[in-house]
C-alpha atoms as an extended CHARMM CRD file, in Angstrom:
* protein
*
       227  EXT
         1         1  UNK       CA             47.9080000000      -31.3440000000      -86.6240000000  PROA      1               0.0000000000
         2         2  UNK       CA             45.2310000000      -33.7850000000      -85.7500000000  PROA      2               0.0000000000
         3         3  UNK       CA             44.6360000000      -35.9620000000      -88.7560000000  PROA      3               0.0000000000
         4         4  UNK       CA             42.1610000000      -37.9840000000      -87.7220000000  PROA      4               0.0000000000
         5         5  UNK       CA             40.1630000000      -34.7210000000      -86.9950000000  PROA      5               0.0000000000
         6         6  UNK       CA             40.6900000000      -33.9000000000      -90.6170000000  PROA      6               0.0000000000
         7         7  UNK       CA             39.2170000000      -37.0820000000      -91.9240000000  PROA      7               0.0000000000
         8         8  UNK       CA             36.5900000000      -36.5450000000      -89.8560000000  PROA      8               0.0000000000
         9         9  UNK       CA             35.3540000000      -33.3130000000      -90.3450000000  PROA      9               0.0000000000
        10        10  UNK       CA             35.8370000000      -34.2870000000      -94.4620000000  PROA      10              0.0000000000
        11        11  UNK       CA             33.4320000000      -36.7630000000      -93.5070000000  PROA      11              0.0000000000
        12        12  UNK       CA             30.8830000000      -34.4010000000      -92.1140000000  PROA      12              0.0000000000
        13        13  UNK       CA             31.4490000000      -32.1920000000      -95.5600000000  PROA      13              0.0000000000
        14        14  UNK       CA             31.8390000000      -29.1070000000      -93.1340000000  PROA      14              0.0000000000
        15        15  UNK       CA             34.8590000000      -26.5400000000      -92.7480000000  PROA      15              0.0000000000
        16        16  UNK       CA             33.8420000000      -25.2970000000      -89.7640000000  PROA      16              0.0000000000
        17        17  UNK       CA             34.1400000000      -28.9250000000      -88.0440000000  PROA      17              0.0000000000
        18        18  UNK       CA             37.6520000000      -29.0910000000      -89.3730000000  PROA      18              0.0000000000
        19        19  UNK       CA             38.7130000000      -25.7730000000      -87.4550000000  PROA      19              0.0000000000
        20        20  UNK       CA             37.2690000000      -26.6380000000      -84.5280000000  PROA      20              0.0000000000
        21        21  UNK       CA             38.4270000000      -30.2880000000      -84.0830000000  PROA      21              0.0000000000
        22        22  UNK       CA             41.9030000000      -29.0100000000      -85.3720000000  PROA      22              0.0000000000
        23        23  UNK       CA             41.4770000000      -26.0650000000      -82.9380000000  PROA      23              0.0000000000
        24        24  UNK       CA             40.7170000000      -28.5000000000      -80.2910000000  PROA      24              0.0000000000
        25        25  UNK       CA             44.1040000000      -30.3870000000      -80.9790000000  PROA      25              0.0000000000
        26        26  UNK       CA             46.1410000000      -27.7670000000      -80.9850000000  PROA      26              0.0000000000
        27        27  UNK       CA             44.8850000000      -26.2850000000      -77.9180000000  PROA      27              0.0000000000
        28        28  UNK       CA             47.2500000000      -28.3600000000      -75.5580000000  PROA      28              0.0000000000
        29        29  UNK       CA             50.3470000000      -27.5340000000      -77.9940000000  PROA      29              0.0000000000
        30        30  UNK       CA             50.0870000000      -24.2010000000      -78.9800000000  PROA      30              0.0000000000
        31        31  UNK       CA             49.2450000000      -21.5270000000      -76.6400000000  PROA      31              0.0000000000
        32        32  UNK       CA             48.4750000000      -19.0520000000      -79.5670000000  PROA      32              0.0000000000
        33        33  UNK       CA             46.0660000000      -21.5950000000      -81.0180000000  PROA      33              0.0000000000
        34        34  UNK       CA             43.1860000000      -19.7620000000      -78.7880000000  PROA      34              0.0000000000
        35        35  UNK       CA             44.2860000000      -16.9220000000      -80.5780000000  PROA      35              0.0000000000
        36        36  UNK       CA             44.4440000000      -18.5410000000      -84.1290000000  PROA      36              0.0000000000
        37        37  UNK       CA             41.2760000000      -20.5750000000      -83.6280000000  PROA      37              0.0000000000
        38        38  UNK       CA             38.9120000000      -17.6680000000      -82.5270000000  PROA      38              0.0000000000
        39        39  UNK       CA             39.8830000000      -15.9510000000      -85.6320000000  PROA      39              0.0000000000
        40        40  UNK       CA             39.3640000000      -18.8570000000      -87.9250000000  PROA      40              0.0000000000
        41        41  UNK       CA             36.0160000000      -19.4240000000      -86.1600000000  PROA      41              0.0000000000
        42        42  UNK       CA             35.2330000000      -15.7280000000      -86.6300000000  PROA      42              0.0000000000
        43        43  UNK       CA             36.1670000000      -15.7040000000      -90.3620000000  PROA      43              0.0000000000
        44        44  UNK       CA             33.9470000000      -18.6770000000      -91.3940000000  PROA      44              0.0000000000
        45        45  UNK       CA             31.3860000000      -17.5530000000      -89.2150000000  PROA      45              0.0000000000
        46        46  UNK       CA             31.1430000000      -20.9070000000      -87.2850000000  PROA      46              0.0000000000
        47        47  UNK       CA             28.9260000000      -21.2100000000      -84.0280000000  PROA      47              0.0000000000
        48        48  UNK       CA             26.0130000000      -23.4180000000      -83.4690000000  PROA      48              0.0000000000
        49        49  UNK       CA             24.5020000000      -25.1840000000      -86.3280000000  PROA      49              0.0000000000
        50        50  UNK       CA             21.5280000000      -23.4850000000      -87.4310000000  PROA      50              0.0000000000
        51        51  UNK       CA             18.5500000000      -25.5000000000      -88.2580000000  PROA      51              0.0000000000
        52        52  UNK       CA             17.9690000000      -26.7200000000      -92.1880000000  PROA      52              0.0000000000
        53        53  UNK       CA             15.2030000000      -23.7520000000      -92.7650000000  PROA      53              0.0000000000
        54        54  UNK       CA             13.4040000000      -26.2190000000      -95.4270000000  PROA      54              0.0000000000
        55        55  UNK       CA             13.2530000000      -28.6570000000      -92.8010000000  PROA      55              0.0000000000
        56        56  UNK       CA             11.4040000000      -25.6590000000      -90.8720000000  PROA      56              0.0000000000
        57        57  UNK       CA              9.1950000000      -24.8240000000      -93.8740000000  PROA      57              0.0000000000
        58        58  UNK       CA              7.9350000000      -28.2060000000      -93.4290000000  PROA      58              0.0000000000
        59        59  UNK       CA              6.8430000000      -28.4110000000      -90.0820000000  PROA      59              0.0000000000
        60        60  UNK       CA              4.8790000000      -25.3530000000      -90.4500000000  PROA      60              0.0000000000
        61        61  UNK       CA              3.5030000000      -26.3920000000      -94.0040000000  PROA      61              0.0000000000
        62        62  UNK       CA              2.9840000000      -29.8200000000      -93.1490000000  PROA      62              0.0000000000
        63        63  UNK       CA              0.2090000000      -28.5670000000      -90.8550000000  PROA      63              0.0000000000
        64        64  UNK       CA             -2.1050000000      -27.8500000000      -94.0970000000  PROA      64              0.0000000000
        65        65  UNK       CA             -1.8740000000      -31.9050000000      -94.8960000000  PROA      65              0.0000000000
        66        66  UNK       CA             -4.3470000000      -33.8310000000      -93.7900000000  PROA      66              0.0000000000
        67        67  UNK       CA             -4.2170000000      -38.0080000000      -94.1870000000  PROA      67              0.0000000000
        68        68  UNK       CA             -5.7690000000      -39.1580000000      -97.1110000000  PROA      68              0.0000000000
        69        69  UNK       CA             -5.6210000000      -35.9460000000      -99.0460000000  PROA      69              0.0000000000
        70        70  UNK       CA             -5.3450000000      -36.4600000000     -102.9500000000  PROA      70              0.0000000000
        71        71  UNK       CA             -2.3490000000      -35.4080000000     -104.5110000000  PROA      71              0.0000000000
        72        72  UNK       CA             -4.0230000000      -32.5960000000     -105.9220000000  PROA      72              0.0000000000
        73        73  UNK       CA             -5.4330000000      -31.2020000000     -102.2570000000  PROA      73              0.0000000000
        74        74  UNK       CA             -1.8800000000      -31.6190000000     -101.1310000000  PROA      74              0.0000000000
        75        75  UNK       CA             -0.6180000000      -29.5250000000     -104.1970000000  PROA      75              0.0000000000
        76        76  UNK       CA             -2.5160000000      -26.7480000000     -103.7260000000  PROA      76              0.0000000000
        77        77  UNK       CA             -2.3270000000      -26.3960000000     -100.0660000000  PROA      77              0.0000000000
        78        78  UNK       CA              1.5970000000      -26.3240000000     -100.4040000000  PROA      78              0.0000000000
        79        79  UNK       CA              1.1460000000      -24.0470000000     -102.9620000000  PROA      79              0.0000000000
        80        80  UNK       CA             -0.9710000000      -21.9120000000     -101.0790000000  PROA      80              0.0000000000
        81        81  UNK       CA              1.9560000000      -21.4490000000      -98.1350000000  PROA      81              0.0000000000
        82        82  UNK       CA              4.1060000000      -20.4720000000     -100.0730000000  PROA      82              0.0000000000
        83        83  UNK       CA              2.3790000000      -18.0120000000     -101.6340000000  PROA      83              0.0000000000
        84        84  UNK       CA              1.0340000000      -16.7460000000      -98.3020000000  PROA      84              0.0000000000
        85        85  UNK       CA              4.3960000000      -17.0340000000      -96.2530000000  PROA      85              0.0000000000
        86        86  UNK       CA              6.7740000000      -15.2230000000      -98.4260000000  PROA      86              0.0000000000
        87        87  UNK       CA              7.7990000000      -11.5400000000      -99.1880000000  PROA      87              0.0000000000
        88        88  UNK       CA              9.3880000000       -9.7790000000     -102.1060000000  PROA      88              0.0000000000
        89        89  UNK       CA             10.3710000000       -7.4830000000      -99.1250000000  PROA      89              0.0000000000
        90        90  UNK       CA             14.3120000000       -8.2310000000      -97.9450000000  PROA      90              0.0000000000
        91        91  UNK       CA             13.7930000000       -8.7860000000      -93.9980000000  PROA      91              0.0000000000
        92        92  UNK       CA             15.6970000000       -6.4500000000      -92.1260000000  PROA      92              0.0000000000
        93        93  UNK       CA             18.5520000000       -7.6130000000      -89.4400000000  PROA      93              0.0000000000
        94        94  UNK       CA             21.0140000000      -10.6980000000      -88.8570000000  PROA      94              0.0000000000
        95        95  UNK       CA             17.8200000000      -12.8900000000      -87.6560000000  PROA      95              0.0000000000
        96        96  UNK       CA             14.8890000000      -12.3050000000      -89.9620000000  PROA      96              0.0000000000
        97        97  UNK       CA             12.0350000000      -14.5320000000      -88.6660000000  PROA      97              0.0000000000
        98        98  UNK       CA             11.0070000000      -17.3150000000      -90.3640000000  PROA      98              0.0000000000
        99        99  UNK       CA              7.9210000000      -16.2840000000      -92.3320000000  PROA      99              0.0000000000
       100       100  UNK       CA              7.4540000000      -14.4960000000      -94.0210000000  PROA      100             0.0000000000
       101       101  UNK       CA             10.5700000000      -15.6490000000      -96.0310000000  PROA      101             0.0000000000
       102       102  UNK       CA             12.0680000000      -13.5640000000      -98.4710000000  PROA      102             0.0000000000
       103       103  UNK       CA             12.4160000000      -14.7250000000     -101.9340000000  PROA      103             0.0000000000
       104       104  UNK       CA             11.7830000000      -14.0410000000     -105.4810000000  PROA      104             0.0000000000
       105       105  UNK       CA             10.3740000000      -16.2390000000     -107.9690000000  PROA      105             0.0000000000
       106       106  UNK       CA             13.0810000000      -18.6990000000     -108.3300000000  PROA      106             0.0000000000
       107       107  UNK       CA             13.2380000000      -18.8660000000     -104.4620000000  PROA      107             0.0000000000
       108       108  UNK       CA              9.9210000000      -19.8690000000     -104.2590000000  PROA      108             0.0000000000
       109       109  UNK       CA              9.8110000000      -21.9420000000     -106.6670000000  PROA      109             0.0000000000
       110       110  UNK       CA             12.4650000000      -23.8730000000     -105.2760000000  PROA      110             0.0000000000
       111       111  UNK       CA             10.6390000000      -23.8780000000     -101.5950000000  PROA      111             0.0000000000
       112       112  UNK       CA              7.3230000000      -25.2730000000     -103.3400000000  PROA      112             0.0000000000
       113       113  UNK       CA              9.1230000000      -28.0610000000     -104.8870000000  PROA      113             0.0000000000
       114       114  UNK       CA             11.4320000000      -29.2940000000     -102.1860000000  PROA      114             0.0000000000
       115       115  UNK       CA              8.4340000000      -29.0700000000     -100.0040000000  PROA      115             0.0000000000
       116       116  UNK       CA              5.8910000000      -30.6650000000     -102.7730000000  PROA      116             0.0000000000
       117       117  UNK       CA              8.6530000000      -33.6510000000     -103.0260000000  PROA      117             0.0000000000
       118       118  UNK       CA              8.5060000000      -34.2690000000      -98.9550000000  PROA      118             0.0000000000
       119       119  UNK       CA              4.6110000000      -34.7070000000      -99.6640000000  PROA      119             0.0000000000
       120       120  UNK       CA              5.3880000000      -37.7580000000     -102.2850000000  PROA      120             0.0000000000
       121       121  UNK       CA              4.5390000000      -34.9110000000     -104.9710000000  PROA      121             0.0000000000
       122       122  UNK       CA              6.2330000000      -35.5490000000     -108.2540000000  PROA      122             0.0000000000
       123       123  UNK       CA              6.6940000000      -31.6980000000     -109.7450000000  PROA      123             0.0000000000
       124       124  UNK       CA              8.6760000000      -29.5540000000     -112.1620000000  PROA      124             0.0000000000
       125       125  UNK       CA             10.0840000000      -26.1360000000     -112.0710000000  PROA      125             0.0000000000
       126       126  UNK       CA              9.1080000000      -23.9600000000     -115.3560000000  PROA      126             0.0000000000
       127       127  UNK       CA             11.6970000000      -21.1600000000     -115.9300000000  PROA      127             0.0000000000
       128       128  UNK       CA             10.1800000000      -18.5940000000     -118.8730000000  PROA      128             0.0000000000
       129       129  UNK       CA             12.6150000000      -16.2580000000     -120.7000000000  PROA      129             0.0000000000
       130       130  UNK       CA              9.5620000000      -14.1230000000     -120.4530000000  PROA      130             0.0000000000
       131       131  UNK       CA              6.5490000000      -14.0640000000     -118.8000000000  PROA      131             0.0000000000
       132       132  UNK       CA              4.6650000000      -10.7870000000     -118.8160000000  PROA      132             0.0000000000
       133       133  UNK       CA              6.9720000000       -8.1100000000     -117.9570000000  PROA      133             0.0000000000
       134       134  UNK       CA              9.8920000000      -10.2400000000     -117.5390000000  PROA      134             0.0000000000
       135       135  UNK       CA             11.7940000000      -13.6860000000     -116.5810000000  PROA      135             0.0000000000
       136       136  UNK       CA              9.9690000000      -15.9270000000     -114.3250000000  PROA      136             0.0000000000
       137       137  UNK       CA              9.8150000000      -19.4950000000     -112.6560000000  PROA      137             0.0000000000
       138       138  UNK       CA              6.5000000000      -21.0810000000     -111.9030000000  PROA      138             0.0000000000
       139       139  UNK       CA              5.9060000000      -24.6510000000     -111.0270000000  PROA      139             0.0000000000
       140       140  UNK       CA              4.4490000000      -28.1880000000     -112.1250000000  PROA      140             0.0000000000
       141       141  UNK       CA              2.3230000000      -31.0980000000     -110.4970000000  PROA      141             0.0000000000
       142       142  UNK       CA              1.8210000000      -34.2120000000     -112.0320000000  PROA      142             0.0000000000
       143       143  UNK       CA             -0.9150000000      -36.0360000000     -110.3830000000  PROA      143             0.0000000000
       144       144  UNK       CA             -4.1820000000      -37.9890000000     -112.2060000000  PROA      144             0.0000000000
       145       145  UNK       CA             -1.5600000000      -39.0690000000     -115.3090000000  PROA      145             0.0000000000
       146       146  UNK       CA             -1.5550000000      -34.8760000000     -116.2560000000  PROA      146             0.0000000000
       147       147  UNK       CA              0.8400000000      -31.6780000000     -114.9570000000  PROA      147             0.0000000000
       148       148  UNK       CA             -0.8240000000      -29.0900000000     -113.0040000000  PROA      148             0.0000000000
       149       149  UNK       CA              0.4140000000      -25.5600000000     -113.6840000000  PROA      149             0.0000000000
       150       150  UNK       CA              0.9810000000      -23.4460000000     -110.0550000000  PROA      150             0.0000000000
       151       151  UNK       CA              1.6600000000      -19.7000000000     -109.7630000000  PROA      151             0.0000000000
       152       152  UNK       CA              3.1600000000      -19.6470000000     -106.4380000000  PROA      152             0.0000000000
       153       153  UNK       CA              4.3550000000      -15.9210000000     -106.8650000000  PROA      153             0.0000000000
       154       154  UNK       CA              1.8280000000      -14.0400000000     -108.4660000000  PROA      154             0.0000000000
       155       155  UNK       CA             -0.3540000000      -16.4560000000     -106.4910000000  PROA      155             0.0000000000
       156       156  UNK       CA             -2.7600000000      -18.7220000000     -108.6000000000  PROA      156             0.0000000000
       157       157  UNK       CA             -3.4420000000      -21.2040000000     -110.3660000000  PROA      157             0.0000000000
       158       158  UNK       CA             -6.2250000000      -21.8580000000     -113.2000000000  PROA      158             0.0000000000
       159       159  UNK       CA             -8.6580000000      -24.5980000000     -113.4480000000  PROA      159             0.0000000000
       160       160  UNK       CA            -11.9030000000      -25.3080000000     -116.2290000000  PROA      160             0.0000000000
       161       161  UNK       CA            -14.6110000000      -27.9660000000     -114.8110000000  PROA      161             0.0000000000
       162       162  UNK       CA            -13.0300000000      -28.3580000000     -111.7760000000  PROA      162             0.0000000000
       163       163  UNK       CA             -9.8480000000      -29.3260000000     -113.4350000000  PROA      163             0.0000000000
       164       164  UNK       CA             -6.1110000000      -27.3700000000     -112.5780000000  PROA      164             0.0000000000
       165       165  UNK       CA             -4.5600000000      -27.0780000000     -116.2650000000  PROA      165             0.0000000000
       166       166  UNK       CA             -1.0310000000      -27.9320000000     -117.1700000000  PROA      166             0.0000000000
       167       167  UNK       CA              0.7030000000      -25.1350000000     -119.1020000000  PROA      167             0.0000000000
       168       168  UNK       CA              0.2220000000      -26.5780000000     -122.5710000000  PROA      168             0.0000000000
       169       169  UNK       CA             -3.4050000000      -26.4230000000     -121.6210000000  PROA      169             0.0000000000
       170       170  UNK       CA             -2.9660000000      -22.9350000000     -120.8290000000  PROA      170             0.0000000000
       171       171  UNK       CA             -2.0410000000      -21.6020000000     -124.0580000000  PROA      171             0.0000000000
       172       172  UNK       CA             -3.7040000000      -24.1380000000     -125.6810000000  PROA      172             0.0000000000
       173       173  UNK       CA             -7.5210000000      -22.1850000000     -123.9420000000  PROA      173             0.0000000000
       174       174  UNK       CA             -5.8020000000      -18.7240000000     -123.1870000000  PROA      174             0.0000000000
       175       175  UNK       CA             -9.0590000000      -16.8710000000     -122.9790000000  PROA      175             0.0000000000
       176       176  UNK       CA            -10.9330000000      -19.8250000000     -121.1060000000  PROA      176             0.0000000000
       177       177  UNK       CA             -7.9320000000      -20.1660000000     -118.7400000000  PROA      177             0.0000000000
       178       178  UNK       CA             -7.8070000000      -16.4850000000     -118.0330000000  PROA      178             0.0000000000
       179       179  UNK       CA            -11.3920000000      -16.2390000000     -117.5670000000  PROA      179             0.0000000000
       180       180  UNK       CA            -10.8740000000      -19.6330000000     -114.5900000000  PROA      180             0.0000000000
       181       181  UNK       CA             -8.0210000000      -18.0790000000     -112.5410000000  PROA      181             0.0000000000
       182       182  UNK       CA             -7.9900000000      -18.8290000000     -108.5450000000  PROA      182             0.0000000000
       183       183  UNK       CA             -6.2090000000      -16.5820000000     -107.3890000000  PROA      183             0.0000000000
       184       184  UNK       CA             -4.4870000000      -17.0590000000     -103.5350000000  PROA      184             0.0000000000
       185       185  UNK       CA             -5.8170000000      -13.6240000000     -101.8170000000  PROA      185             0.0000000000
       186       186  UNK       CA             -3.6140000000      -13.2850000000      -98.8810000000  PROA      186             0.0000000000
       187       187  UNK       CA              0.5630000000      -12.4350000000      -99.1500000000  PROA      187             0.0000000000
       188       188  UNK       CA              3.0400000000      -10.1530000000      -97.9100000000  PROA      188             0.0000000000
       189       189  UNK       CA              3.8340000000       -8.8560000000     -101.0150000000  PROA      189             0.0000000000
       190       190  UNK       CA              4.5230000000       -5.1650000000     -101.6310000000  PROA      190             0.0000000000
       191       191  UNK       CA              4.5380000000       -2.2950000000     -104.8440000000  PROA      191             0.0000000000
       192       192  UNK       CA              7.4740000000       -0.5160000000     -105.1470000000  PROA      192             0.0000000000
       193       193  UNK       CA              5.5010000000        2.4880000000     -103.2460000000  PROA      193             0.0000000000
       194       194  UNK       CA              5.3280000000        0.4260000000     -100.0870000000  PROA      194             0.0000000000
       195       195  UNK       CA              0.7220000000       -0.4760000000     -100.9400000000  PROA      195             0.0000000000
       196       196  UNK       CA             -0.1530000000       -4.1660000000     -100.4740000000  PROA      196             0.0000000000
       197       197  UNK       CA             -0.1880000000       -6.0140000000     -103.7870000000  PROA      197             0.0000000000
       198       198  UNK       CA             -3.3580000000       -7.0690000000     -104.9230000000  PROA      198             0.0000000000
       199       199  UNK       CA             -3.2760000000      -10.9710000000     -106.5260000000  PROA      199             0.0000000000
       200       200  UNK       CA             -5.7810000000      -10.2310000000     -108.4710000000  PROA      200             0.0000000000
       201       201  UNK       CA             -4.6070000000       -7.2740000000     -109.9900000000  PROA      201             0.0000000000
       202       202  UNK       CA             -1.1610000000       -8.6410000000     -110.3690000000  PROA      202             0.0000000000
       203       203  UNK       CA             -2.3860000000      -11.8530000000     -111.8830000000  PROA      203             0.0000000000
       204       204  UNK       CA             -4.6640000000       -9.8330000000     -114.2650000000  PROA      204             0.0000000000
       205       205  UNK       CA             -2.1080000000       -7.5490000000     -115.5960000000  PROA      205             0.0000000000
       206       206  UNK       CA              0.9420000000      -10.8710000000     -115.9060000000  PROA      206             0.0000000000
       207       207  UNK       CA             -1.7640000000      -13.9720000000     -117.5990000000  PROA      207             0.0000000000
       208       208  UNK       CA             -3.2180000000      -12.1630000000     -120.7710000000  PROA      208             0.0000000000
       209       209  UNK       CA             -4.2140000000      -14.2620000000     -123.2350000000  PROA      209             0.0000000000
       210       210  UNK       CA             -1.7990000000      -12.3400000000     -124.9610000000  PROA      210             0.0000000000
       211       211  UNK       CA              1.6460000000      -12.7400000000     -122.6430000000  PROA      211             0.0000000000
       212       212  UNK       CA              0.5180000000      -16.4000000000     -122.3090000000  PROA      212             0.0000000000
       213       213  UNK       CA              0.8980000000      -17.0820000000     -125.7850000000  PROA      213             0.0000000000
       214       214  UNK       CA              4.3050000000      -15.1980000000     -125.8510000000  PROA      214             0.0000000000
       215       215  UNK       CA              5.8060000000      -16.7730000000     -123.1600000000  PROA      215             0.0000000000
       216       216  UNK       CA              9.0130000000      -17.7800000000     -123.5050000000  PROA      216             0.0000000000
       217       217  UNK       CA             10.5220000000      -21.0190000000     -122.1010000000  PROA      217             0.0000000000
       218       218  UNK       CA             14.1580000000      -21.9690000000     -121.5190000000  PROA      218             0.0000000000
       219       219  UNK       CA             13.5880000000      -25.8970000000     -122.5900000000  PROA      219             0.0000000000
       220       220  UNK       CA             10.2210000000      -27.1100000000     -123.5720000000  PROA      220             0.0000000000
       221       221  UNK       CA              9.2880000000      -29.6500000000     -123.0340000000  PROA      221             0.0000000000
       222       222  UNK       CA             10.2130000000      -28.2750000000     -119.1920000000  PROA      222             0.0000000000
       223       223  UNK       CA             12.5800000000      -30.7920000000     -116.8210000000  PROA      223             0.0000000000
       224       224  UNK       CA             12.0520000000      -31.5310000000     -113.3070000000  PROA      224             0.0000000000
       225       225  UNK       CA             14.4230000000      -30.3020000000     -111.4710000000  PROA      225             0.0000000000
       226       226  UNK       CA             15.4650000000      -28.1510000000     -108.0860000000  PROA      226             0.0000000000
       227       227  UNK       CA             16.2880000000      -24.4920000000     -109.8260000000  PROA      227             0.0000000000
């Protein structure tokens, strides 16, 4: 067996390297290593590397940027793709296209901040024992020495004067906040009957003054971190 092919392909962090550089090796031995090989290749599911999709979430997203944006234009335009390119609809078949993406709140989440971090955004990742009626992740900006608190599922944000709040501003003006939501109008998101979700609605019936003050945190103060 090749070891230098091996130490390679430990290099590259990738098991599918490994059986085909070891493949390749054995090839002029072995005349069952075609054999052998092929169904290694078929069992990890190896073939030609697929791109990073973040890195593809960026390209498109990256569009909304403009130079010289403030940090707080940039957070809200990221915010706003994800909210507008993403389902809570699984996409059918072995090559779902791009965007819409599928994801849940975590997953989104996790888009906006690896994205929000490729625009020099510093951010957080909220993740509430109970929000409404149930777990959920939302996200953080910190821009103009404050946090920023982003929807980027239910689609919103809320803002008083022309400010976006932080979370701890949130409860702190429940009925204020409530009263100040934007609200991103446009997603792929569907009921459980199949009927467009409507932000508004959905944002209505989750931020009560009431489920804002009962919202449950894992750690408070939040971390920063991927989720």
């Amino acid at each position: 067996m090749d070891l230098p092919a091996w130490r390679s392909a430990r290099r590259d962090g990738c098991l599918h390297r490994t059986i085909v550089r070891i493949g390749t090796a054995l090839r002029a031995r072995v005349g069952l290593a075609s054999f052998a090989g092929a169904l290694l290749l078929t069992a990890c599911g190896t073939g030609p590397e697929r791109p990073n999709p973040m890195d593809q979430y960026w390209n498109l997203a990256r569009t909304r940027l403009e130079p010289g944006m403030s940090d707080e234009a940039k957070a809200v335009a990221i915010a706003r793709w994800v909210a507008e390119n993403s389902t809570n609809q699984p996409q059918p078949g072995p090559n779902p296209p791009l965007v819409p993406f599928y994801g849940l709140c975590g997953e989104r989440a996790t888009v906006f901040l690896q994205l929000a971090r490729r625009a020099d955004l510093r951010v957080e990742r909220l993740q509430f024992d109970r929000l409404g009626p149930g777990p959920h992740a939302a996200v953080q900006a910190h821009y103009d020495d404050d946090w920023h608190y982003f929807d980027v599922t239910y689609a919103g944000y809320f803002e008083i004067d022309d400010k976006i709040l932080s979370l701890a501003e949130i409860r702190a003006n429940a009925e204020e906040a409530v009263s100040n939501m934007v609200v991103f109008d446009s997603t792929y998101d569907r009921w459980a009957d199949g009927t467009a979700v409507d932000n508004h609605q959905r944002m209505d019936q989750v931020y009560t003054p009431g489920n804002i003050r009962r919202a449950l945190l894992k750690d408070w103060p939040p971390t920063a971190g991927d989720g």
